[in-house]
C-alpha positions as CSV (number, residue, x, y, z in Angstrom):
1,X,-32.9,-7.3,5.3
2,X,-31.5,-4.4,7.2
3,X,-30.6,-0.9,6.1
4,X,-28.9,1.2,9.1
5,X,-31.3,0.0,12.0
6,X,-34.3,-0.7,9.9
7,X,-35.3,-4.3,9.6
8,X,-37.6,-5.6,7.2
9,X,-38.4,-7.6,3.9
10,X,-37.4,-5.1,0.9
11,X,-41.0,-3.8,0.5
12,X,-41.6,-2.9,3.9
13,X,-38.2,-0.9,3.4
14,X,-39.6,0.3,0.4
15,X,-42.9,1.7,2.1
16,X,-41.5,2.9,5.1
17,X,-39.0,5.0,2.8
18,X,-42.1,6.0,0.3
19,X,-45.0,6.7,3.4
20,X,-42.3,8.6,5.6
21,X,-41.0,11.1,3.0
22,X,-37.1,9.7,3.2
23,X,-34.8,9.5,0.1
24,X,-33.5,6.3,-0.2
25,X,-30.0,7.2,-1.6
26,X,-29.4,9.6,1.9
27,X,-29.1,6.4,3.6
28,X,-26.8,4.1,1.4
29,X,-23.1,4.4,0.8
30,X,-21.6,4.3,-2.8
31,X,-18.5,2.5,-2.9
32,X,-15.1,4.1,-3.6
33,X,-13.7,3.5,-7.8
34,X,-10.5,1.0,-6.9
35,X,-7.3,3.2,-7.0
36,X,-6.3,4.2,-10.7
37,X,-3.1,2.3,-11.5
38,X,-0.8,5.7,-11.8
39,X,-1.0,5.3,-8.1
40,X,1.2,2.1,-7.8
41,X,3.2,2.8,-10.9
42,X,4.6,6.2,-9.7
43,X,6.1,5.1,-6.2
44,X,7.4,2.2,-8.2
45,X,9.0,3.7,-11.1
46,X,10.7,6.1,-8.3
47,X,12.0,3.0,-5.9
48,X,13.6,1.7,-9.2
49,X,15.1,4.6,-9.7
50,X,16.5,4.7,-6.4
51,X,17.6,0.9,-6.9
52,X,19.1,1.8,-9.7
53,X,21.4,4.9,-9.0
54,X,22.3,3.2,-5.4
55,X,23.5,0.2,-7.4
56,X,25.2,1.7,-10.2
57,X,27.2,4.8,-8.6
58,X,31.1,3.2,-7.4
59,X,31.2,5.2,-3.9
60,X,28.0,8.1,-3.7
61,X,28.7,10.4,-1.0
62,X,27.2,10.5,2.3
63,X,24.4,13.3,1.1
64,X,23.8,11.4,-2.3
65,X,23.5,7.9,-0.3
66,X,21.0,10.1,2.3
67,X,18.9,11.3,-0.5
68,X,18.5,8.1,-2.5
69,X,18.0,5.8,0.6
70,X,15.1,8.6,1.4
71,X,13.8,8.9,-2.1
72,X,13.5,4.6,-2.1
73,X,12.5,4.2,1.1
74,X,9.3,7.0,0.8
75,X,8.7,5.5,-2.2
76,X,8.0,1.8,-0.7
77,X,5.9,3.4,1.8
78,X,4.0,5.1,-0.9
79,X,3.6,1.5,-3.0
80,X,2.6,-0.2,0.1
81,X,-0.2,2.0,1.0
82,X,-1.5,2.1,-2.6
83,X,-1.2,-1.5,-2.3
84,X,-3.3,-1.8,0.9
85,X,-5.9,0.8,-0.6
86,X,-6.1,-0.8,-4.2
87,X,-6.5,-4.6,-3.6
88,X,-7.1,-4.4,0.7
89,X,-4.7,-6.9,1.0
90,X,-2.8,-7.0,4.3
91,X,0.0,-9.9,3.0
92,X,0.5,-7.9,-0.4
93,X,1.1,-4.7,1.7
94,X,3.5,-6.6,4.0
95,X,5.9,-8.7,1.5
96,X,5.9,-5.3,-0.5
97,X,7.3,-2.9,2.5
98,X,9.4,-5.7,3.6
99,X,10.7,-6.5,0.3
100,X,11.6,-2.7,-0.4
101,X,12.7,-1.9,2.4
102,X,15.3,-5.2,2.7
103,X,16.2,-4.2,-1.4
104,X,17.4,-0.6,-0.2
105,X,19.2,-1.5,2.4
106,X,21.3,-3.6,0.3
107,X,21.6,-1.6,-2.4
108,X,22.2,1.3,-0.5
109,X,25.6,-1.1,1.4
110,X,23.9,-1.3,4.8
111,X,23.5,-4.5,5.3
112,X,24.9,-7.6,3.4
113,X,22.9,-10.0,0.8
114,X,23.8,-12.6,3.9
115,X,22.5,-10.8,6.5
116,X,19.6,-10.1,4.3
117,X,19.2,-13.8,3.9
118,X,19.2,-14.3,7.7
119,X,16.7,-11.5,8.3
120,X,14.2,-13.5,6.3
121,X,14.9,-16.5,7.9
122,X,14.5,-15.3,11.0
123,X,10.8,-13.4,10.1
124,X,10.0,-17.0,8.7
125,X,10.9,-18.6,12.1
126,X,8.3,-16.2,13.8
């Protein structure tokens, strides 16, 4: 067993900690609670809002367009880092941001559906 340089069976951790005078807990690291779920829920009720008011407005102007491509796009960013943090998952974190961040560009009328399709054929082919 080893604790932070110290080798040993459990009890000779055990005495060395008890004959020396050391506190145990000053040498081990509690784990972090998992991430409360408000975390992913927030950035993602506010990415389908963007979604949303991209996709339903006829012609936004140039400032709305700004605002909601900005307000989606921080909000995928957001979702993916709670995504890394909660579940420490590098593939989650990836489809996620890529996934957003390929759904606002369409809806926001930068790119196609096509050359949406193509994108992802492409990052397959890699």
């Amino acid at each position: 067993m080893k604790l932070r340089g110290v080798e040993g069976t459990p009890q000779e951790i055990r005495d060395l900690f008890v004959n020396e005078g050391l506190q145990l807990a000053d040498y081990l690291e509690k784990p972090h609670g998992p991430l409360q779920k408000r975390w992913l829920v927030i950035p993602a009720v506010l990415f389908g809002v963007a979604l949303l008011l991209l996709v339903m407005q006829p012609s936004p102007s140039k400032t709305t367009l700004t605002l909601l491509f900005l307000l989606g796009s921080g909000a995928i960013v957001w979702l993916a880092i709670a995504i890394q943090v909660r579940f420490e998952s590098a593939w989650a974190t990836g489809v996620a941001a890529v996934g957003g961040l390929l759904m606002i560009l369409v809806a926001a009328g930068f790119i196609s559906p096509k050359e949406t399709i193509d994108a992802l054929k492409e990052l397959k082919g890699k």
